[in-house]
N, C-alpha and C positions, 0 to 999 in steps of 0.2 A: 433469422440472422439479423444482427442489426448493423448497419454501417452509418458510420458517423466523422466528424471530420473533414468529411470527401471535398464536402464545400470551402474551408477554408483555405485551399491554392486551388488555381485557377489548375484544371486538364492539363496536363502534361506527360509524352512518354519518360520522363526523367520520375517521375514519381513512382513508387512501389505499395502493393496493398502489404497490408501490414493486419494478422489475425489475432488478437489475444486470446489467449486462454488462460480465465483467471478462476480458479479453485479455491479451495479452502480445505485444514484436516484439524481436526480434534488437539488436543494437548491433555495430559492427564496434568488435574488440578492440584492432590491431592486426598487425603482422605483414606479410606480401608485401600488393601493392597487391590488392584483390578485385577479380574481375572486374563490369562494371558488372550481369550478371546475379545475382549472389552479391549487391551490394547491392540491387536491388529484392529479393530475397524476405528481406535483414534487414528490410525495412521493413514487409514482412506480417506482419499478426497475427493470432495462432492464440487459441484459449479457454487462459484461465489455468483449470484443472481443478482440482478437490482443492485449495482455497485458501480457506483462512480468512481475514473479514475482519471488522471489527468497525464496529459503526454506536453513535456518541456524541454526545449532543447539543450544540449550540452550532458555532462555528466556527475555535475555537484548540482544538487536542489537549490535556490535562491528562491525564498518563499515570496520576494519582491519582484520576481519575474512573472510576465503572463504567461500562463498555460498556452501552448500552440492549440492545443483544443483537447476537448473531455469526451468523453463516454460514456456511457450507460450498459454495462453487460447484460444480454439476456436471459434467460432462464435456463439458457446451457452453463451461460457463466464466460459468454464469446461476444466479442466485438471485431470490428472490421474498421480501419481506418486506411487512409489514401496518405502517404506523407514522402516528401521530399527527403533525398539522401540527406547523410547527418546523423550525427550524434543525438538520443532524446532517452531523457528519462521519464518512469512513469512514477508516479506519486495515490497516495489516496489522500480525499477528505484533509484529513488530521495535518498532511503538510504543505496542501498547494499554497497555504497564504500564511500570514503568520498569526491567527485568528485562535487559533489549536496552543501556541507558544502562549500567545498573550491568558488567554484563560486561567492554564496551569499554574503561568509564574506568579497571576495575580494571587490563585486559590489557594497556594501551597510554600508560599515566598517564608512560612513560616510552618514550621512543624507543628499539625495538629492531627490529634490522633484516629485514624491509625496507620498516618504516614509522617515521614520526616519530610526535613526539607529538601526542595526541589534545588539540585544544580543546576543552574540556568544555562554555563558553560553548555553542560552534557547535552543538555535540553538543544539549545544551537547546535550542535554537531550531529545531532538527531534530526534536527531539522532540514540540515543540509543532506544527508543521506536519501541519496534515492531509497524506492523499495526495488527497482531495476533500470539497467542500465542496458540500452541494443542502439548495435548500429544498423540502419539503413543502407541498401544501394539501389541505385538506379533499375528500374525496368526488370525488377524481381520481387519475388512473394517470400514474406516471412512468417514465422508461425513466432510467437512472444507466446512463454507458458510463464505462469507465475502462481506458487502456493502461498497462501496465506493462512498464517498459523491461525486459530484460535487461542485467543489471550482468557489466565485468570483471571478472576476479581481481584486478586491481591497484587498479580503484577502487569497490571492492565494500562498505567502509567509511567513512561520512559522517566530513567536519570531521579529516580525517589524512591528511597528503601520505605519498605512496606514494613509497618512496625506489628501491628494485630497478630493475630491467633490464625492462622493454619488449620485447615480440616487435617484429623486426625488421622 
């Protein structure tokens, strides 16, 4: 089990533990038809392991706000957190700060191939989207599940059409 967070509020019976369960399943890419066995086990999910995630308060992402504090899932794909009631979203990597936005708009601010250009718009409203949204109460246990898809090569970047070739 790993617990984390616990320390950043002081003990309190107003606080609630708080359990993630954070997964992962398959996506078919493309390419020959799969067989219908190959799709049921894309649609199984496994523990996302070793995965950072960040918990913020409110329910729009502000990649300029601090994290109330981050995580580490285990190798179940579970964390444990201590947090005061309230509103809090959880984020990975890609949107706690705007570091993930800056990169993209720099790399892609022009179409080259084998992608077009990046809407930066779309990009912000992306970034503002949590990947989930829970609310806390007082002096109760909650269980947060969250799947997380596996992304193509081809569309593995929000807000930019993918111009290349397709496995067939």
């Amino acid at each position: 089990m790993m617990w984390s967070c616990a320390s950043t509020f002081k003990s309190s019976k107003k606080e609630a533990l708080v359990e993630f369960h954070i997964s992962k399943k398959g996506v078919y890419c493309g390419g020959a038809r799969p067989s219908d066995q190959m799709l049921l086990e894309l649609e199984k999910t496994s523990p996302l392991a070793s995965t950072q995630f960040y918990i913020k308060a409110g329910t729009v992402n502000d990649p300029s706000a601090p994290a109330v504090c981050s995580s580490i899932t285990d190798e179940e794909g579970l964390a444990f957190v201590n947090l005061k009631p309230g509103d809090y979203l959880l984020v990975f990597d890609d949107k706690q700060d705007w570091t993930q936005y800056a990169r993209w708009k720099e790399e892609y601010a022009k179409a080259k191939p084998p992608y077009g250009e990046i809407d930066t718009l779309c990009l912000r409203r992306w970034m503002q989207t949590p990947e989930l949204v829970f609310h806390v109460e007082a002096d109760s246990s909650h269980i947060v599940e969250i799947v997380r898809p596996d992304k193509c090569f081809w569309n593995n970047i929000p807000c930019i059409e993918y111009t290349g070739s397709i496995p067939p």
